[in-house]
N, C-alpha and C positions, 0 to 999 in steps of 0.2 A: 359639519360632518364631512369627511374626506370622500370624492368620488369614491366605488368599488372598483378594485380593478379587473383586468380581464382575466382570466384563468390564460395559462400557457398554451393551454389545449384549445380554447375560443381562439386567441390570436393568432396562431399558427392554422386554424381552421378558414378563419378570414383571408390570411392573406396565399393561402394556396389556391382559395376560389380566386382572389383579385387579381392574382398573376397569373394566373392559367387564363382565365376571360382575358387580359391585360394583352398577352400573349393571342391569341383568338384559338386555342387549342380548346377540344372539347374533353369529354372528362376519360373517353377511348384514347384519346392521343395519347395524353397524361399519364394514364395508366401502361399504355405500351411503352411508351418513353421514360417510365420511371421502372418497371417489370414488376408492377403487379396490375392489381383485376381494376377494371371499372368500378367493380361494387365497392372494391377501398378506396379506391378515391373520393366516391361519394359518402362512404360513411365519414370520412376523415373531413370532407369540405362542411359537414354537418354535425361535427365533433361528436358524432355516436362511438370511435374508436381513439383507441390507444395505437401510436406509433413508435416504431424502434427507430435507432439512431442509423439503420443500412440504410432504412425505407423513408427517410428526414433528408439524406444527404443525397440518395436516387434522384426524390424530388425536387432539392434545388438543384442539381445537376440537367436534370429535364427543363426546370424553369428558368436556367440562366440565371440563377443566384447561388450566396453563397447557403449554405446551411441556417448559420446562424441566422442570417434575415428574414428567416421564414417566423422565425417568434420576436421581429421588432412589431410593437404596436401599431408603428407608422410606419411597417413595409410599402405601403402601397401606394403613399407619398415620396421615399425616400429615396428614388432612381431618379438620377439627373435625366433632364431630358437628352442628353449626350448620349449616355448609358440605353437608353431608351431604344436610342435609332442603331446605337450600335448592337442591340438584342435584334432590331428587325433584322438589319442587315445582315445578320448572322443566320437568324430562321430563313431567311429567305434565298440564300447561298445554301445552305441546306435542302433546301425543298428542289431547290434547282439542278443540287448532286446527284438527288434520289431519284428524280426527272428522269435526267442525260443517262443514269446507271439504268435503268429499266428500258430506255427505248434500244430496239436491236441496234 
């Protein structure tokens, strides 16, 4: 008997929690970073919701992926470690702009 597989809606639920943790963003960041609520983040990392394709491409745009990655099975394996550091690198050039831009 063939393994089951995952529904579209499981895998893409998986791998938005494993990048976001991945990331070390919490589910307020997420949410602000993508422009919707906390509470859809969490329904969507708990596959309680249905997503559109604005709110699929928000998200990999906040997580530093593409769209489509967000529904590979093996998203959470499939970033080189290259890719990896060059996401930190990135968030953290980020956090540093937002830094320097709020001190007087």
């Amino acid at each position: 008997m063939a393994p089951k597989k995952k529904s579209l809606r499981l895998i893409f639920a998986c791998n938005i929690r494993t990048l976001r943790k991945r990331r070390g963003l919490s589910q307020e960041q997420l949410a602000k970073a993508s422009g919707v609520s906390t509470q859809y983040i969490s329904l969507l990392e708990n596959n309680d919701r249905n997503v559109t394709i604005d709110v699929i491409e928000a998200i990999g745009k906040a997580l530093g992926v593409r769209a489509i990655e967000l529904f590979e099975d093996d998203a959470q394996t499939s970033a080189s470690p290259a890719k990896s550091i060059r996401d930190a690198i990135k968030l953290m050039q980020d956090v540093e702009k937002k830094l320097t831009a709020s001190q007087p």
